[in-house]
C-alpha positions in Angstrom: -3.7 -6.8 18.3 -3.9 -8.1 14.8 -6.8 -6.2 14.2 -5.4 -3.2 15.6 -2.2 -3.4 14.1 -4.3 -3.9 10.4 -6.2 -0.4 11.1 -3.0 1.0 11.8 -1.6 0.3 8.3 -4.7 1.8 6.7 -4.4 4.7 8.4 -0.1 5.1 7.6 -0.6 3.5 4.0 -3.4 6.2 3.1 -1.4 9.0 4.6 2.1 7.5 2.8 0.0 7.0 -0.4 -1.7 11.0 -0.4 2.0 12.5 -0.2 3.4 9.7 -2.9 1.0 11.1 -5.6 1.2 14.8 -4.2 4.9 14.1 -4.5 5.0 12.9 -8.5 3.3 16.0 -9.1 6.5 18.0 -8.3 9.4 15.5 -9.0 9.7 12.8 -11.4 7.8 9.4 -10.5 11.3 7.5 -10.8 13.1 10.0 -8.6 9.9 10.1 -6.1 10.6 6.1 -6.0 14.4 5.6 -5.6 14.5 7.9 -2.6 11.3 6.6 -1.3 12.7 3.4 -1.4 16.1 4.0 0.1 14.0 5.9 2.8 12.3 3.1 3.4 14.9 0.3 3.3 17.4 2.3 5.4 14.9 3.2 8.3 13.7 -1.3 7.8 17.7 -2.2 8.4 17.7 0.5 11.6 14.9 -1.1 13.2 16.4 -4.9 12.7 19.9 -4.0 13.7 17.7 -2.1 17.2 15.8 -5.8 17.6 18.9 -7.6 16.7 17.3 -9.6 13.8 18.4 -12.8 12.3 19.0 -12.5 8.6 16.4 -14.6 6.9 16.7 -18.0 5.0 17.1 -18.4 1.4 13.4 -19.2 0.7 12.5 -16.3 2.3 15.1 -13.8 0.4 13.7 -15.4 -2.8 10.1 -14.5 -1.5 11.3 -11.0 -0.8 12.6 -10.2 -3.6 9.7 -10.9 -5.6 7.6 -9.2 -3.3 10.0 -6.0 -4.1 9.3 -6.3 -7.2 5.7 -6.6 -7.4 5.0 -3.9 -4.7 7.4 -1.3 -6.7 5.7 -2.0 -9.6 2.3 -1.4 -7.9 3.9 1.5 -6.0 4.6 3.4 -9.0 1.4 2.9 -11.0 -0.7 4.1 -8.0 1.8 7.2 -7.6 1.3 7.5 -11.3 -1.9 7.2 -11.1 -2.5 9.5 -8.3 -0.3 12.5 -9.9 -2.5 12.6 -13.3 -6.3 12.0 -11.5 -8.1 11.7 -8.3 -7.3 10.0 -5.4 -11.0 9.2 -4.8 -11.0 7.0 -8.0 -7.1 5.5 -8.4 -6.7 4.6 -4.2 -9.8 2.2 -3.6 -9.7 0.8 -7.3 -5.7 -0.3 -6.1 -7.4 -1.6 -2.6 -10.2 -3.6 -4.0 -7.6 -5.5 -6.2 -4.9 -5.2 -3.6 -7.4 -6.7 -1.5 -9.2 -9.6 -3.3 -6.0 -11.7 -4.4 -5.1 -12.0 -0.8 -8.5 -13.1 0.3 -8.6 -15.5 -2.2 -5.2 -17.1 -1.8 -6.2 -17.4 2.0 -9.7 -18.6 1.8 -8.0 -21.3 -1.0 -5.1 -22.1 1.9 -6.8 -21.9 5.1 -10.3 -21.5 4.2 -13.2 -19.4 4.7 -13.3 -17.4 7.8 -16.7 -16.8 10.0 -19.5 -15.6 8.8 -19.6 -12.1 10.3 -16.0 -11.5 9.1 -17.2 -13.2 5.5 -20.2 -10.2 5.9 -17.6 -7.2 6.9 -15.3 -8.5 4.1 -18.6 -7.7 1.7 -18.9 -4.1 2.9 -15.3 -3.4 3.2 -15.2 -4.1 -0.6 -18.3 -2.5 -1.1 -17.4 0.6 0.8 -13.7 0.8 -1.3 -15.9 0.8 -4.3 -18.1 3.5 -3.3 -15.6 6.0 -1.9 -13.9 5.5 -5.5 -17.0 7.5 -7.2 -15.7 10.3 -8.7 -17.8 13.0 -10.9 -14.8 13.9 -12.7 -14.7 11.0 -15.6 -11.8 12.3 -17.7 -9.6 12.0 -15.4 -11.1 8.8 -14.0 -10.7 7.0 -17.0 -7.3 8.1 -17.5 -6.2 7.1 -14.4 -8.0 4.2 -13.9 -5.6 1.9 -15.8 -2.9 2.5 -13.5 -5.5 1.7 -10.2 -6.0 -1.3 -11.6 -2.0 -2.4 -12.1 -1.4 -1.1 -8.7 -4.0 -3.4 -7.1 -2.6 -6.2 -9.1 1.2 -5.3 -7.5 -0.3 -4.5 -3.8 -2.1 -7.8 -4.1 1.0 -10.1 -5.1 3.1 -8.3 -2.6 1.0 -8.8 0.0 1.0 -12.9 -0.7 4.7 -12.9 -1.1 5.6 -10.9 1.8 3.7 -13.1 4.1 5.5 -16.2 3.2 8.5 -14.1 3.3 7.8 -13.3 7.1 7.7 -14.9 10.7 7.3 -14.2 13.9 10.8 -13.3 14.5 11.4 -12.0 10.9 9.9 -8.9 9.8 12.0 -5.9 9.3 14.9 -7.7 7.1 12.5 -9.4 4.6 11.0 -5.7 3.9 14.7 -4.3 3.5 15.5 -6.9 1.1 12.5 -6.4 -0.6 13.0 -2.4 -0.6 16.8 -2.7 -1.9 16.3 -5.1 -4.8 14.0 -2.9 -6.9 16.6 -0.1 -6.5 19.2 -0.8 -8.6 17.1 -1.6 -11.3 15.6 2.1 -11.1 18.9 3.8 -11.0 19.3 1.8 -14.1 16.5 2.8 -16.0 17.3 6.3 -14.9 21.0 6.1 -16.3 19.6 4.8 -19.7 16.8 7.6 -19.9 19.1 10.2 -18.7 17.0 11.1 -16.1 18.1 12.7 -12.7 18.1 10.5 -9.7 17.5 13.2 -6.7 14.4 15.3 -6.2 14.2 18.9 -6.6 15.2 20.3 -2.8 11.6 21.2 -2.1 10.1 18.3 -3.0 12.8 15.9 -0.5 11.1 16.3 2.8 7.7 15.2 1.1 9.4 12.2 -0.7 11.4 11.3 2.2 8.6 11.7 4.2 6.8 9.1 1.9 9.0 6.3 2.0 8.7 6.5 5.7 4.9 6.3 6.1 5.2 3.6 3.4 7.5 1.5 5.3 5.8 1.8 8.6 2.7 1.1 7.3 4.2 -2.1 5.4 5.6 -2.9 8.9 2.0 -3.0 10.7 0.6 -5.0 7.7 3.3 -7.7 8.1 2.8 -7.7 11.9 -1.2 -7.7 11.6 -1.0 -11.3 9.1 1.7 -12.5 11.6 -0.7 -12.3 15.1 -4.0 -13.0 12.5 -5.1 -14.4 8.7 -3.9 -12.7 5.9 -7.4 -12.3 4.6 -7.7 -10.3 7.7 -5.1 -8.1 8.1 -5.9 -7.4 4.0 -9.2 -5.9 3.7 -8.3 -3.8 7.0 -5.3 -2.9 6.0 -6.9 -2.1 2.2 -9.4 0.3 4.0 -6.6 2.9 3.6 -8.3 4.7 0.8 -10.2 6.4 3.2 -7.4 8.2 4.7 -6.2 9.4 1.3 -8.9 10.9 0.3 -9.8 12.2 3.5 -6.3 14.2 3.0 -7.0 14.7 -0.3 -10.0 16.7 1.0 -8.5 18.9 3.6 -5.3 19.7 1.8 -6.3 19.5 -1.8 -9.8 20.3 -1.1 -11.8 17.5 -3.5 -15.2 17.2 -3.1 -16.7 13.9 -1.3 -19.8 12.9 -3.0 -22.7 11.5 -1.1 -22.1 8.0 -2.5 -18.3 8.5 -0.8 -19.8 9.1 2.5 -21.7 6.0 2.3 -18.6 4.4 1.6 -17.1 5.5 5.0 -20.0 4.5 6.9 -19.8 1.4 5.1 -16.1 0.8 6.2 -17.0 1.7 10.0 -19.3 -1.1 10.0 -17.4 -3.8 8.0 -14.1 -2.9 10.8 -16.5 -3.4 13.5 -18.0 -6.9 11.7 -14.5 -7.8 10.7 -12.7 -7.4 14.4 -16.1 -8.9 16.3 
């Protein structure tokens, strides 16, 4: 289940992540945020009222709310990121670092895992680095900064959230981290005298963001609760391949030979990883 549940967020994170960027390239990033966020946070209380969740202790608020922070700020450097290059460069640079501070913190806490997960934690990486080849190196260097920050966010949410959570706490802990990141946007958003709400067509693509984001979060969370975080990490990291894959088909970018690779790579590290 954990491993299932991992693949799962891949899959919701990539597609959440292709219609972020697509989304800052028709509103502003801040506006693309706020009502991504309240998207998200409303549809995170919904479900906890529907399972009649407890409302967490005060360690785990204080975790939340620093995982809010860190994952906005890694949020809107990969949106950023996304809406002035390629997704086949800013996407697996954010996994690779999104990925690696979790294993790290895990293998430090609980230690290493097997050695056939140790192997499909190798080509995961590997494969995350290959599918971000890009031909294009303007726009790969301009981008790559923010790829970089993102995976640095998307790694220290991923720590904090799991401390945050339990087996009988997981949709509250996201909502607190979702709402406390908000008011310090609308903020920021006062002072630049910026507008707060998306142009109309842009809302069902921004709404329709902060959904995939949250449900993807939600498998995530679920994945390190039933398995290791390193685990439910790199799977969960392998979501890359869904953005570009989208990026493909919609936005028609060209996969490189070297990207390919990368998804044949990823196949096999899921199968070494779940064995």
């Amino acid at each position: 289940m954990a491993y299932l549940l991992g693949l799962m967020s891949a899959i919701v994170w990539g597609a959440g992540d292709f219609c972020g960027g697509l989304a800052s390239r028709r509103a502003p990033l801040l506006t693309v945020l706020i009502v991504a966020e309240f998207t998200g946070f409303c549809l995170l209380v919904a479900s906890a009222f529907l399972v009649n969740e407890t409302f967490p202790a005060s360690p785990a608020v204080a975790y939340s709310v620093a995982a809010g922070l860190s994952g906005t700020i890694g949020l809107g450097c990969l949106y950023r990121g996304l809406a002035i290059g390629r997704a086949s460069i800013v996407a697996p640079v954010s996994a690779v670092i999104g990925a690696a501070i979790p294993a790290l913190f895990t293998a430090h806490m609980q230690g290493l895992p097997g050695e056939l997960k140790l192997a499909g934690f190798a080509l995961a990486l590997a494969a995350i680095v290959l599918a971000s080849q890009s031909s294009h190196e303007a726009k790969t260097q301009n981008a790559l900064p923010f790829g970089l920050l993102a995976g640095l966010g998307f790694g220290g949410f991923f720590v904090l959230m799991d401390q945050a959570s339990g087996p009988h706490s997981t949709f509250l802990p996201l909502a607190i981290a979702r709402s406390f990141p908000i008011p310090i946007m609308l903020v920021i958003c006062l002072v630049r005298n910026r507008t707060m709400l998306p142009t109309l067509p842009a809302v069902p693509l921004v709404v329709l963001t902060g959904i995939l984001d949250a449900a993807g979060t939600v498998f995530f969370l679920l994945s390190s609760t039933f398995g290791r975080l390193d685990v439910a990490t790199i799977l969960s990291s392998l979501y890359p391949a869904s953005t570009v894959i989208l990026s493909r088909l919609i936005l028609r970018e060209q996969i490189s030979l070297l990207q390919k690779l990368g998804v044949v790579l990823a196949l096999t590290a899921i199968v070494l990883i779940v064995w």
